[in-house]
Structure formats: structure tokens, C-alpha cells
VONUTI-480632 format. One line per 8 residues: number of its first residue (from 1); for each residue x negated, y negated, z negated of C-alpha. Coordinates in pm, whole numbers. Each point is the difference from the previous one (the first is absolute). Example, Ala and Ser with C-alpha at 12.3 -4.5 7.8 and 13.67 -1.06 7.14 Angstrom:
1) -1230/450/-780  -137/-344/66
// end
This chain:
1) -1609/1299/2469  -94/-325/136  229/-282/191  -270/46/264  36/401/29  375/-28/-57  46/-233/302  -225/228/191
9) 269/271/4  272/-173/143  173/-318/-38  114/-120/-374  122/-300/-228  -254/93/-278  -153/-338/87  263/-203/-83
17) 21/134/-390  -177/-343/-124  297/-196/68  263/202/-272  -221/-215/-239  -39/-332/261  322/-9/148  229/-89/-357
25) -308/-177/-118  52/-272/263  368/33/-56  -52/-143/-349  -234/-238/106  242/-154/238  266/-71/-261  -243/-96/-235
33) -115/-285/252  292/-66/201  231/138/-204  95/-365/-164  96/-80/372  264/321/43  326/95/-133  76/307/-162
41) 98/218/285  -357/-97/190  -183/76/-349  148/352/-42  22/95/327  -341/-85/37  -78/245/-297  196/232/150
49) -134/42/318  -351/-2/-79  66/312/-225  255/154/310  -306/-57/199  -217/197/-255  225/260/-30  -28/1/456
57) -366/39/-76  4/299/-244  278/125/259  -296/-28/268  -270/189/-234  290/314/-85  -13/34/365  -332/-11/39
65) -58/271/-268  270/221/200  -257/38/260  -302/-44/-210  27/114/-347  -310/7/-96  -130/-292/-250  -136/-277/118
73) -190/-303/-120  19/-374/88  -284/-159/-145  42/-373/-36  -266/-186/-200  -275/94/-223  121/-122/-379  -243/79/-225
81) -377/103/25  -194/15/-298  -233/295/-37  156/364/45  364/-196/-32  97/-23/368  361/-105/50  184/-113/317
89) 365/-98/-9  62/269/276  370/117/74  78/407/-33  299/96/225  77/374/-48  320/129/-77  67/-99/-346
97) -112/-348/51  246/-69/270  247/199/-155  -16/-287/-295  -34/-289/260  346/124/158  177/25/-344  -142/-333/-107
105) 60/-208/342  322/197/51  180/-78/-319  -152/-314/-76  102/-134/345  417/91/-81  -79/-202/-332  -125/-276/142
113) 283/-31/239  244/96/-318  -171/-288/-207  53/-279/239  368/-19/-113  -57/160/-317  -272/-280/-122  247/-293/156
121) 227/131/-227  -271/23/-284  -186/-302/-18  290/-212/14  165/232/-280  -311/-69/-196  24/-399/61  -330/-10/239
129) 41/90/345  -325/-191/61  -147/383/-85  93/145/266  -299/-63/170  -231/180/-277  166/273/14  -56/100/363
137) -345/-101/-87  -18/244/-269  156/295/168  -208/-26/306  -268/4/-208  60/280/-156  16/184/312  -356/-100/92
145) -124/136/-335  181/316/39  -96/52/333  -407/-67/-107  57/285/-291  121/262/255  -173/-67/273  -339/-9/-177
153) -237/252/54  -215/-5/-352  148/-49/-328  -177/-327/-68  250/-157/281  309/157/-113  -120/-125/-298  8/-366/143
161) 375/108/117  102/202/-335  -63/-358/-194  127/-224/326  384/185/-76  -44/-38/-395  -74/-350/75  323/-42/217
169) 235/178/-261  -114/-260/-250  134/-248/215  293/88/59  95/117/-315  -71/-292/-106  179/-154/298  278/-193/-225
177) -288/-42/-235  224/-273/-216  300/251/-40  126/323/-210  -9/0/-375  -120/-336/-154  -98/-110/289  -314/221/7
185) 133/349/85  -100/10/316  -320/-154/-26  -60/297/-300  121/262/246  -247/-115/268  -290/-27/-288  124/386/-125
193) -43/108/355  -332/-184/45  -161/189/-328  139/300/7  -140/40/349  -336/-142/-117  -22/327/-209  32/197/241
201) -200/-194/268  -312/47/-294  69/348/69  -20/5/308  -343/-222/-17  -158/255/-240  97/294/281  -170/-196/290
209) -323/-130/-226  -56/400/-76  79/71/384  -282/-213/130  -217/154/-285  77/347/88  -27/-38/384  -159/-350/76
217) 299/-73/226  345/-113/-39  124/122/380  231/254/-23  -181/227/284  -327/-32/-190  201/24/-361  166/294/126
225) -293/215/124  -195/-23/-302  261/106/-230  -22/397/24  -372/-49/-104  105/-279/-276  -13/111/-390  367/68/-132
233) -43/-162/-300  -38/-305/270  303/104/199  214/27/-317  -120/-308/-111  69/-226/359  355/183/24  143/-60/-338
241) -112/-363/50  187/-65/320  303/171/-177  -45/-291/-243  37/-254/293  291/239/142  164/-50/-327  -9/-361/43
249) 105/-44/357  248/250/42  115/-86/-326  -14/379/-182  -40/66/-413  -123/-165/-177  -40/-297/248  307/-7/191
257) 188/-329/-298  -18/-261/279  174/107/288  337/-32/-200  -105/-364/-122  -112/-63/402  351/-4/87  18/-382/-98
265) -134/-35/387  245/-49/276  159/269/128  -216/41/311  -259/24/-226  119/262/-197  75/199/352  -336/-76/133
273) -267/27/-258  128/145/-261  244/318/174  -137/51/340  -374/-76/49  -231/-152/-260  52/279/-286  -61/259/261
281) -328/-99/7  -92/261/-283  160/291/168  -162/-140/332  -367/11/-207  25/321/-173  97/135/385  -299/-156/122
289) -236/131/-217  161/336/41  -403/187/20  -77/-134/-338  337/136/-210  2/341/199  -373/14/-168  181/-83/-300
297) 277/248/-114  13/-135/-373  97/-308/126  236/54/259  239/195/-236  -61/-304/-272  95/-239/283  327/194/77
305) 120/36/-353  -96/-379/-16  277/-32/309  210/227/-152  69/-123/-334  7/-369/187  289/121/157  221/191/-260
313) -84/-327/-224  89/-278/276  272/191/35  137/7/-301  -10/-378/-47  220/-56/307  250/166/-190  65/-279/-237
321) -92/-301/182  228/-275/118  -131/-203/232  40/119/344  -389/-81/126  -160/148/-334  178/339/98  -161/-11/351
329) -317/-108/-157  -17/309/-259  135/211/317  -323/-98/169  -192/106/-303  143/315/41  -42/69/341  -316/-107/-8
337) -54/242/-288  115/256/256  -254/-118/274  -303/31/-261  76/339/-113  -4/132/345  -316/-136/87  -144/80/-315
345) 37/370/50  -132/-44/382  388/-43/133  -137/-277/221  208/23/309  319/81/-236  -148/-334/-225  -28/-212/324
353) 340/110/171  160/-113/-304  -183/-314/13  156/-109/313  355/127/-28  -14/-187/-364  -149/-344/169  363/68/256
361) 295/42/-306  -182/-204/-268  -63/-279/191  328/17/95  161/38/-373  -193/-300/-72  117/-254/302  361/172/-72
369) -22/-137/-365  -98/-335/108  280/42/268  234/61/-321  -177/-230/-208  34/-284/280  378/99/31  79/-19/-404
377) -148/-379/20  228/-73/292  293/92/-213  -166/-196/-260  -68/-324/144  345/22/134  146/-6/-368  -271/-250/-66
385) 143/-228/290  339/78/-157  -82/-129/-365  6/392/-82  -373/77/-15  -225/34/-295  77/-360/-162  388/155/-22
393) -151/251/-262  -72/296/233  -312/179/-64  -127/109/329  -299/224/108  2/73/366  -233/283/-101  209/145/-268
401) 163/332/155  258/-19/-311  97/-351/205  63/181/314  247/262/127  233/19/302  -298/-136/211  81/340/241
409) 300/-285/202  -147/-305/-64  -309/83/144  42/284/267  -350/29/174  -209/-53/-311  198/294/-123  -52/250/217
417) -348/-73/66  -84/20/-361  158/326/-35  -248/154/279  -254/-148/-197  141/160/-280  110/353/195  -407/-17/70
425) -151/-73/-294  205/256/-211  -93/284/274  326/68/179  18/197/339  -104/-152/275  -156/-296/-133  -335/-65/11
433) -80/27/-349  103/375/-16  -255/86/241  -245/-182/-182  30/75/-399  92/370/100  -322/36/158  -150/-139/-348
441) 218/233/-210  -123/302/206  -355/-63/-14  3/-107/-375  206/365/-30  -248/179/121  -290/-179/-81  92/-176/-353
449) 297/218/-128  0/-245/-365  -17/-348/239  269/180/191  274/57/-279  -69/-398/-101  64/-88/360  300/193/32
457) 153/-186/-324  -78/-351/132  173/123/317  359/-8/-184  -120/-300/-208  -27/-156/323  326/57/117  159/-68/-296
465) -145/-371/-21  54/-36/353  349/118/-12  84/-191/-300  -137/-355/172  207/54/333  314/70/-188  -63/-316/-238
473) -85/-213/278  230/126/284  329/143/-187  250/-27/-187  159/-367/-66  -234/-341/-10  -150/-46/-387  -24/-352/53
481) 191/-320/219  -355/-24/173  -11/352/120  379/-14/115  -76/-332/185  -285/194/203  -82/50/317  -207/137/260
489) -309/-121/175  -113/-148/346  -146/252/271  -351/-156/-124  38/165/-312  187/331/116  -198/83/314  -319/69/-164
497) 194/200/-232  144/189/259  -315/101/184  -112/119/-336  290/194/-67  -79/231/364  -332/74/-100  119/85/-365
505) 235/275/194  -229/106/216  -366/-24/-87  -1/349/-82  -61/114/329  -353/-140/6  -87/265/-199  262/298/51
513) -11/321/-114  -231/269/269  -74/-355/199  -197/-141/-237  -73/-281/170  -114/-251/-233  -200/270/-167  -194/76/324
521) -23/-395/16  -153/-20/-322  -212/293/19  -260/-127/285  -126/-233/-319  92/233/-315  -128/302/109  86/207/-322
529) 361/-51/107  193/334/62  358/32/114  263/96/-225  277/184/88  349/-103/-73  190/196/-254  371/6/11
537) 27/115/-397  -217/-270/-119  204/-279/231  337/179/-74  -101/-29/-435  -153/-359/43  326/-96/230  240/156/-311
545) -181/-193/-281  22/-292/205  372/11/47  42/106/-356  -149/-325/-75  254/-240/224  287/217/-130  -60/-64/-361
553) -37/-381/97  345/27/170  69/154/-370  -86/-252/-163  -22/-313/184  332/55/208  268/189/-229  -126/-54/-336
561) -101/-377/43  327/-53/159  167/102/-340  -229/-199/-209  108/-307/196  341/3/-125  -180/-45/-358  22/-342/-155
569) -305/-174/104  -71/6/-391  5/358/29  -145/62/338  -350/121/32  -257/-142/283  -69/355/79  151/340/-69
577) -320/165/-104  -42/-204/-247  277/165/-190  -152/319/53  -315/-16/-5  -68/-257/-277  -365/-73/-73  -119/194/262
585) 167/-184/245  -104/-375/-194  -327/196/75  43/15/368  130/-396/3  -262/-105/-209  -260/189/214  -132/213/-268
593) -183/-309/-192  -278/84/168  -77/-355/86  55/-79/-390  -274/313/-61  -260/-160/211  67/-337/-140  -42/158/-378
601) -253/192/84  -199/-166/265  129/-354/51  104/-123/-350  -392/148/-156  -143/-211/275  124/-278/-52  -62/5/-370
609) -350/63/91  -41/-261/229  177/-246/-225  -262/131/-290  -299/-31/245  126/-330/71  114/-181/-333  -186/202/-255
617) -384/110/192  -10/-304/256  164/-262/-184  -31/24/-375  -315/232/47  -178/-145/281  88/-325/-5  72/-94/-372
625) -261/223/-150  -269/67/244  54/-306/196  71/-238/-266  -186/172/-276  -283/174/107  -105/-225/298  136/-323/-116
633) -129/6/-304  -328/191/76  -92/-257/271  68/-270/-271  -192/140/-292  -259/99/268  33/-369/143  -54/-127/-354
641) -325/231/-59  -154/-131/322  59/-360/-51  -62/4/-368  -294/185/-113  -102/139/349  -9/-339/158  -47/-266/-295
649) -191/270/-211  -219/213/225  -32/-187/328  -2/-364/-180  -258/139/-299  -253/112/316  33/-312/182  -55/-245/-326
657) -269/242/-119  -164/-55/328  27/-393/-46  -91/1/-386  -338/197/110  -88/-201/350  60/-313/-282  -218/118/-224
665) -266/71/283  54/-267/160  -102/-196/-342  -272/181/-62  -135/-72/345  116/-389/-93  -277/18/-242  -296/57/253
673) 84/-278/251  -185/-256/-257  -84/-290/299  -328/-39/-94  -259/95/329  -274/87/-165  170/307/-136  134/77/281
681) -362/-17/134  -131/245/-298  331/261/135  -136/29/311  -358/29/-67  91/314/-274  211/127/302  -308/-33/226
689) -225/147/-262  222/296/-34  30/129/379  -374/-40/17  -16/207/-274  210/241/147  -192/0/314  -301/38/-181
697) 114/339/-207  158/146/282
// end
């Protein structure tokens, strides 16, 4: 349906959808020209409220669906005409677009507002506040990119999006380009993120140049009605491509090495892009191209044991890992592992309900690290100011969870926010993320028994690593002078935390069980969507594993690592597992050398290639032999022939043969000019004598 025929039926905001790309594009362009002009506060809160009045918008267009679900288009301009490619950047507001637009408005808003204080903090912390401008720029640019990829209404725009949000993780990645290992680590982490995603962008390329092959159209409507009649082999071949470009964006096996390293970002970042919105946009993709993978069976159960094993490995990982951002980070992995099996086996509504609640308690666990983090270096620049900081000999990472402990006092509100997030992401009644995940459990039992089993083992993994980083962080006694000097942050840090904390308790209902409601929601645009009802056996299993999980992190994280503290610090481990698990758990912490496999098998054979392309076949090849040799040389020998016996032989020899005969002519023709008239007389006479002879005979 049409904005015309929509409006026709009653009164609506469809209209106004343009402006959730227009509205926090003119919010960056205002601090990028007058931002040199305005303090801090003006510059964020700027940001801010052009993305709280995106989020009003896509507010506006949920209510307008109430009354109108059907889908409707806002056409804006024509893009690109050449031959049968007809392309118009046109918005798509159905269901599943808004549904997006909410998440990405709603959460990104509470992170803006979180990272006014948080990047204050930051940029000084770094030893450049004068960054804090580029930063708002960034991140309100990223929400214009996002909101082009799900708002688009052929996959040649989301495409323009879909790069637009790669584009704006590279920045900030990168954001402290200068810092981490050597000075370069970020800048490598942003480049990892940029290439990896590259792969699967080419992917994703391939999928849409075969699309507009197939059907001669890249609209989804037009895409969409052609595929029942399309070839499978074509169908196979377009869905196992975008999986590729899943793999990349949503960060699943064997693509999913850079979200870890995309942690050297700020915080927000990490909350924003890489947790809450951005790496959704697979499962958001897959969900919107839900009529080509239901004509594809093969590759919906491939895509869900992609998700699944994603999930189990991610998991494991967070096991051993230290830092209390690369936990959340391989968390995400996971989760999002969870979100792309559902989808893959047509679990679209459970997929997308688990989107949202995740964007709620992962965005949350993020800001509540920085929260922690941003407490730690209080206590730190307080020894600092002291004479008691790092040049008095203590080694200090505010990220380290072996340098925390005790924080559960020192930092009251941080705490208990953090362990909603936590309560939700593990799967605890009420919280939202019980709702969600048992929804995917049940339809992965029923539909995908093997997925199923995987998911149900990455459900204790998860509690375990979740368990084991709140009772690191939060109990026990402080590991460090910095921790114990600690404290708690301003409402502008804690508020946004707290509104994320209710809707991690009580999402849930959007989607509850014989309600449905975000099902029904999400049905008027995915119409193979089918309620499932809720099963109290499956919840009451999932629920047991789950608390199985936190109880043997109480285990080990609460009674045994109290013990081991009262070892020497010679003889004290960093981690209990570690005694009991040995390799496997150096496994875990070293995360399973897969990044050393790719760089042996992929990374260190290209270089060597490209070093042997480079020295050996361009340089000594190319331009010693061929170059120096074989042109050089062969333009001077040929050089030489020309100007030797070409030119002084061949082309000299003519000309001097030509001046030796005229010469001799001319000599010869010397003879008959004797001066004397009378025989010049006698020539012409025997001249005249012959042409009247001529005359004569003829």
C-alpha cells in the first residue's frame, strides 16, 4: 500500500518516516558546523535529542500501524535509472521495520544521554577531550545509516545502510586510533573489523548481483513474488550468500574474530553497535527475506546449526576470559548465535522477540561495565593524586575482573542494575530474557531437536560466565587499592541504566505467553509466523539448567576462590578453573587459537604471497629482469640496429645511391650542353625532322 491509499483510510504519521534518517542527520551537521562554538553539554545533548526525537517519530509510525497495519510505502526520490534497473530510495514501514526503528532510536537515545558523562570522563582519560565532538558526530551517524538499512524497501538501499554501519564501526573502533598494544591495537582492531566485514559484504554483493539476474528487480515486493517460480538451484545459491554477509555482520563462524577485538571502542560503542543494534542487522535480514529461506529448507537448518554452534563456541570462550567487556562481547556472540538459529529454522517472531529483549539487558551490561570501568579509574586516579598510582609500582587494569571485587558497596546502583542485566540474560523468571530464549529453546525443540541440545548447553555456559563475572566484580573483598578506593557514579550515568534495567524485567510482556502480542505485531509483515504455545516443562528444564549454572559459579567463584585467596600470592591462581581444568581451560582464555589458525592458515600464506608477488615477480622479475633486461636492453640493442645499420646502412646507402646516380646523370648530361649554337641548331632540326616523321607514318 501506498502513502496516498494509506492516508485515505484515516489519519496517520506514515508521512513523517523520512525524517528517522533527516532528523540525526542535521543533528550531526550542527555540531559539525557549530559545534567548535558549543560546550560539551550543548554537543551531546544536541546528539541526544535529535535521536529522542527519532525515536518520537518511530513512536508516531507504531501507532500508526496499530490502526493501519498494512505496509506502506513512502517513495522519496528516484536513485537510479538505467535500463530495467529502476531504484528509488523509498522508505518501507511495516511492522518489522518499525519494530527495528524503535529498538535502534530507543536504545541508542539512553546511550547517548549515558555517553555525555561517560565520554567527559573518556576523552579527558585518554588526554584529548577535544574528541568529544567526533564522537557525537560519529554516533549520530550511525543512526542515520542504520535507519536507511531498515527502513529501505529494496536490498540495493539496505545495501547503502548495511555498508553506512560497517563504515561507522570502523570509526569508532578506531576511535583512540593511537592507543592499545604498540600503539596500533586499536587502529588493527578497527582494520580487523573493516575486512572481516568486507568478506562478508562480497557475499552479500554476489546474493544481490544473482537477485537482479534472477528477477530483474532488487525490491523486496517484486523480489518476493517471483521467488516461488525462481529455479532452486538460484534460491540456494542467493540464500547461502546472504548467510555469508550474516556471518560477517552478526559476527557468527567462521566470521564472528572481530567483535572481541571491537571492544577497543568506548564503551557506548560497544553498547550501541556492537550489543544492541548494528549486529542485529543479520538476524533483521534473514527475517526480512523470510519468502526466500522458507523456499529453502537446506538452508534454513544450515543457518541454524551455523547459530547454534556460534553460540555453544562464544560461549565457551567467556569462560576463560578476563576482561570484563570481552566477556560481554563473546556474550553477544552468543546470543546472537541464539537469534540466528531461530530464524534460521523459520522461528522469526521467537528470533525477533529475542532481538529486542537482548538490545534492553545487553545494552545495559555494557553501560554497567563502563559504569564499573569509570568507577575503578576513580579509585585509580585517586591513588594517582596520592603518589599511589601506577608510577608507585601498581599494575592496574580497570578492565581486569581479577582487579576488582567488593564493587557490590562501593558502587550500589551499578550493582543491582547489572545483576538484572545479568538475571535477564542468563534466563531467570520474570525477566525478560526468559520469555525470550525460552521461546527459542521451544521452537528449536520441536523444530531442530540437534540445534536444541547445543542451545540448551550454552544456556548453563551462560550462566556460569555470567555468574562467575558478577561475583569477581561485585563480591568478596577489593583485589586491588583502585577497586577499594571506588565509587559510584552521577545520576547521568545511572539513570539510563536504570530505565534499562525496567525493560530488562519486564519486556517479556510484549510478547507473553496466549497474548502473543508481539507475535501478532510481527505477523501483519511475516506472514509464515505461527504462535507458539508456552510450555511449562520446557521453561521449568531451561529455568533448572540455568540456575545450575549460577550455582556452580557461587561454587566456584564464591567458596572456593575465597579459599584460594588465603594462598600466597606465589601460590594463588588467577582463576580456579585453571587448576581443574588445565589446557582446556588455557583453551577457553586463549580463545581456542582460532585467531592463530586463520593467521597460519589464511593470514600468514597471504602475506608470504603478497610479499613473493611483490619482491620476487614485480621487483626482481618485472622490474630487474623484464624491465631492466628484456626492455632495457631490447630497446637499446634495437636502438643500436636502427641507428647503425638501419639508419647509416639502409636509409643512408639509398639516399647516397640516389646522389652518386643523379651525379653521374647529371655528368653525362654535362657533356651535351657544348655552347656552341650551331649544334644546338642541328638538335632541333633532328627533333623537327623526327615529329614530322612521326606525323607522316601515323
Amino acid at each position: 500500500m501506498f502513502l496516498s491509499e494509506a492516508a485515505a483510510s484515516g489519519p496517520t504519521f506514515f508521512y513523517l518516516v523520512p525524517l528517522v534518517v533527516f532528523i540525526p542527520l542535521i543533528g550531526l551537521l550542527t555540531n559539525i558546523i557549530f559545534g567548535k562554538w558549543m560546550g560539551e553539554k550543548a554537543i551531546g545533548w544536541i546528539a541526544s535529542l535529535a535521536t529522542g526525537l527519532t525515536f518520537l517519530v518511530a513512536v508516531l509510525l507504531g501507532v500508526s500501524l496499530l490502526n493501519h497495519p498494512e505496509q506502506v510505502i513512502v517513495p522519496l526520490v528516484d536513485w537510479i535509472s538505467i535500463g530495467e534497473l529502476q531504484v528509488q530510495w523509498a522508505f518501507q514501514v511495516d511492522t518489522l521495520s518499525v519494530t527495528m526503528m524503535l529498538v535502534v532510536a530507543g536504545v541508542g537515545t539512553l546511550i547517548h544521554i549515558y555517553s555525555i558523562r561517560y565520554m567527559h570522563e573518556d576523552v579527558r582519560f585518554n588526554g584529548d577531550p577535544g574528541r568529544f565532538k567526533r564522537f557525537f558526530v560519529f554516533m549520530n551517524l550511525f543512526i542515520v545509516t542504520m535507519m536507511v538499512l531498515v527502513s529501505a524497501n529494496s536490498y540495493l538501499m539496505l545495501f547503502v545502510g548495511w555498508e553506512g554501519v560497517g563504515l561507522c564501526s570502523y570509526l569508532l573502533i578506531g576511535f583512540w586510533f593511537e592507543k592499545g598494544k604498540d600503539g596500533t591495537g586499536n587502529a588493527q582492531a578497527a582494520k580487523k573489523a573493516f575486512v572481516t566485514n568486507r568478506i562478508g559484504d562480497f557475499g552479500l554483493m554476489i546474493a544481490i548481483f544473482i537477485m537482479f539476474w534472477a528477477f530483474g528487480s532488487l525490491n523486496f515486493d517484486q523480489v518476493f513474488a517471483q521467488s516461488s517460480q525462481a529455479a532452486e538451484t538460484v534460491i540456494l545459491a542467493i540464500t547461502l550468500l546472504m548467510l555469508v554477509g550474516v556471518a560477517g555482520k552478526s559476527a557468527q563462524i567462521p566470521l564472528y574474530v572481530w567483535l572481541p577485538d571491537a571492544m577497543a571502542g568506548p564503551t557506548p560503542v560497544s553498547a550501541l553497535i556492537h550489543a544492541a543494534t548494528m549486529v542485529t542487522a543479520g538476524v533483521y535480514l534473514i527475517t526480512r527475506s523470510y519468502p526466500l529461506y522458507n523456499s529453502a529448507q537446506q538452508v534454513q537448518y544450515i543457518v541454524a546449526m551455523v547459530g547454534g554452534i556460534t553460540a555453544l563456541l562464544a560461549a565457551t570462550i567467556a569462560v576463560g576470559q578476563f576482561d570484563i567487556k570481552k566477556i560481554l562481547a563473546y556474550s553477544t556472540i552468543s546470543q546472537l548465535g541464539f537469534m540466528v538459529a531461530a530464524v534460521g529454522i523459520g522461528a522469526y517472531a521467537a528470533g525477533m522477540f529475542h532481538l529486542v529483549t537482548h538490545a534492553f539487558f545487553k545494552a545495559l551490561l555494557f553501560l554497567g561495565a563502563g559504569s564499573v570501568i569509570l568507577g575503578v579509574e576513580h579509585g585509580h586516579h585517586h591513588l594517582e593524586h596520592e603518589g599511589k598510582g601506577e608510577n608507585g609500582g601498581e599494575h592496574f587494569d580497570p578492565q581486569d575482573i581479577r582487579n576488582m571485587g567488593g564493587l557490590r558497596t562501593r558502587m550500589k546502583t551499578t550493582f543491582w542494575v547489572y545483576l538484572i542485566g545479568t538475571l535477564a540474560l542468563v534466563g531467570i523468571f520474570p525477566f525478560a530474557g526468559f520469555w525470550s530464549k525460552d521461546e527459542i529453546l521451544l521452537e528449536e525443540q520441536i523444530l531442530d531437536p540437534p540445534v536444541y541440545w547445543i542451545l540448551i548447553i550454552t544456556v548453563f555456559l551462560t550462566a556460569f560466565y555470567m555468574g562467575r563475572q558478577v561475583l569477581m566484580v561485585f563480591f568478596g573483598k577489593p583485589r586491588s587499592e583502585a577497586t577499594a578506593h571506588a565509587k559510584d557514579n552521577p545520576p547521568s550515568i545511572t539513570v539510563p541504566l536504570i530505565v534499562l534495567a525496567f525493560f530488562s524485567a519486564v519486556a517479556g510482556i510484549l510478547n507473553l505467553p496466549r497474548l502473543h502480542s508481539f507475535t501478532e505485531w510481527l505477523e501483519h509483515t511475516v506472514k509464515s509466523i505461527h504462535p507458539v504455545e508456552f510450555n511449562f516443562l520446557a521453561a521449568v528444564v531451561a529455568s533448572i539448567i540455568a540456575i545450575s549454572g549460577l550455582f556452580f559459579a557461587w561454587l566456584v567463584y564464591s567458596w572456593r576462590y575465597k579459599k584460594l585467596q588465603e594462598l600466597p600470592p606465589a601460590q594463588r591462581p588467577d582463576d580456579p578453573l585453571r587448576q581443574w581444568l588445565g589446557p582446556i581451560f588455557t583453551g577457553m582464555e586463549n580463545k581456542w587459537w582460532v585467531d592463530e589458525l586463520y593467521w597460519a592458515v589464511i593470514l600468514n600464506p597471504y602475506i608470504k604471497l603478497s610479499r613473493f608477488l611483490a619482491e620476487v615477480i614485480d621487483w626482481r622479475f618485472w622490474h630487474d629482469w623484464f624491465h631492466n633486461s628484456v626492455i632495457v636492453r631490447g630497446y637499446n640493442s634495437l636502438a643500436r640496429f636502427l641507428s647503425g645499420p638501419f639508419d647509416l646502412g639502409f636509409i643512408d646507402g639509398i639516399a647516397n645511391g640516389l646522389a652518386s646516380v643523379t651525379v653521374r646523370f647529371a655528368g653525362s648530361l654535362r657533356k651535351v650542353q657544348t655552347g656552341y649554337v650551331r649544334n644546338y641548331a642541328l638538335m632541333v632540326l633532328l627533333g623537327v625532322v623526327v615529329i614530322i616523321g612521326y606525323l607522316i607514318l601515323r
